[in-house]
N, C-alpha and C positions, 0 to 999 in steps of 0.2 A: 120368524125365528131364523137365524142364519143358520146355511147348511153346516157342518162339520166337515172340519178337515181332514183327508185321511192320514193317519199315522201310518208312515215309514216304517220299517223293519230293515235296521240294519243286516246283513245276514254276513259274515266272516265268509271270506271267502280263501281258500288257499289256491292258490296259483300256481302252477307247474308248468314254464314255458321254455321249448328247446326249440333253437334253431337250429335245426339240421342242413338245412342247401339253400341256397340261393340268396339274392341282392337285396335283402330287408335293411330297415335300421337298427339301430344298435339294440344290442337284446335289451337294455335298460330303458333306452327308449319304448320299444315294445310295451315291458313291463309295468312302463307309466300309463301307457295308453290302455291296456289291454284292465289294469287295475280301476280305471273311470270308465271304459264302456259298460264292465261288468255290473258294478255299481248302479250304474245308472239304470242297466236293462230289467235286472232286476228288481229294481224298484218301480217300473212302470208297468213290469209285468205284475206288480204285486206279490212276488213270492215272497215266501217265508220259508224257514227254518227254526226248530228246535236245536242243533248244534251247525257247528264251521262246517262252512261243504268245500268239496275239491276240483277241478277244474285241469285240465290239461290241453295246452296249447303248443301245436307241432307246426312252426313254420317250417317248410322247405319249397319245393321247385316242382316244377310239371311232371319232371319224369314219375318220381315216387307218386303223386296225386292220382294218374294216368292209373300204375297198378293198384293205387286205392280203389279208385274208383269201379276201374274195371272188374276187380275180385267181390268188391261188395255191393255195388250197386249193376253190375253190368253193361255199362257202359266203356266202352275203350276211348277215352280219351282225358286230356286235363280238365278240369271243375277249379274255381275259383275255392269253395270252401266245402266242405265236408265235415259232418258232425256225426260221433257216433257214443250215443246216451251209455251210459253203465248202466242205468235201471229204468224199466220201462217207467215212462214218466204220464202223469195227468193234469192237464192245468188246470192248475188249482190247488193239488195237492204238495202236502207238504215238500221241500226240497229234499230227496235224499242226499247219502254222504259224500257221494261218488256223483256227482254230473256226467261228466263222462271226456270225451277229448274235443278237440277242434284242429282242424288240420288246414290250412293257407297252402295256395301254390304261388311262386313268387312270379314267377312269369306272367301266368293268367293275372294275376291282382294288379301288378303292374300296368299290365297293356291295357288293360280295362280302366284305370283311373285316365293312364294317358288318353285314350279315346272319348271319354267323358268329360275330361277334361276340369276332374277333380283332385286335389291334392290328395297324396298316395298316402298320408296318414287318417284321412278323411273316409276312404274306400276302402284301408284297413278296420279302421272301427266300426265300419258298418258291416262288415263278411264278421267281425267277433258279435256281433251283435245280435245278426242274421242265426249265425250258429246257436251261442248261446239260447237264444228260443228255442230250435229245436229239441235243444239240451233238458227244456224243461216242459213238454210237451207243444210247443203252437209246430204247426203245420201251415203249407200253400198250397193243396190237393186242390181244393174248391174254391168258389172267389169270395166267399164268405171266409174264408179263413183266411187268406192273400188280402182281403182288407184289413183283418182285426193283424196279423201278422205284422203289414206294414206298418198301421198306424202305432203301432209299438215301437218299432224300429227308428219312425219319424221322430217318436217323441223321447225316445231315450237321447236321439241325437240331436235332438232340441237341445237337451239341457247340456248338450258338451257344447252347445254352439257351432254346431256341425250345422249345412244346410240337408233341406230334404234331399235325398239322394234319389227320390223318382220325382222330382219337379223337372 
């Protein structure tokens, strides 16, 4: 008997994206981008939802990241991406209304694609992506979770035709 396919859950997502600082592409650009990572991530994460959930994405630059960072996480310096859930979240469970935000530094993303030597909309969709998971419970604490973590990552970026980003 053939196995069964799993059925997709589309899930509405509303999108709330400000560029504040720094050398990104055009917010429209973003907005296309940032509308198919989402998509994607969470359909491989398999979430769901009962109603539209909401999503807020704050590009700006190192400086601001540096005080994110350092206020919430304690750490004094820039971070490439930063996520910070609106409700504690469980994987698995259902999507709340509120995800919560995602925050990009333009400088760090940048220098890190050029170093990599990955196109910069490539290493953008992979920090929304990266984010996004946190947004809905995965974690990298332990390397059991840094596997199942990345192998999500990898394969949401499969299907944008992005390559592995830790190959």
């Amino acid at each position: 008997m053939p196995a069964k396919a799993r059925k997709e859950q589309t899930i509405a997502v509303e999108i709330d994206l400000t560029v504040e600082a720094g050398d990104w592409p055009s917010q429209e650009a973003l907005g296309t981008l940032a509308a198919h990572v989402v998509e994607a991530a969470l359909a491989e994460a398999g979430a769901h939802a009962k109603h539209p959930v909401e999503l807020s994405l704050l590009f700006t630059d190192d400086a601001h990241i540096r005080t994110l960072n350092a206020e919430w996480r304690g750490k004094d310096k820039p971070t490439n991406v930063l996520s910070f859930p609106a409700f504690p979240t469980t994987v698995g469970d259902p999507l709340p209304p509120m995800l919560g935000d995602i925050v990009l530094a333009a400088e760090t993303v940048r220098g890190e694609a050029e170093l990599e030597g990955k196109p910069l909309d490539h290493h953008i969709t992979h920090l929304i992506a990266h984010g996004l998971l946190h947004l809905i419970g995965h974690d990298h604490e332990t390397d059991a979770e840094a596997d199942a973590m990345e192998g999500l990552e990898r394969r949401a970026l499969a299907r944008l035709a992005i390559p592995d980003p830790y190959a």
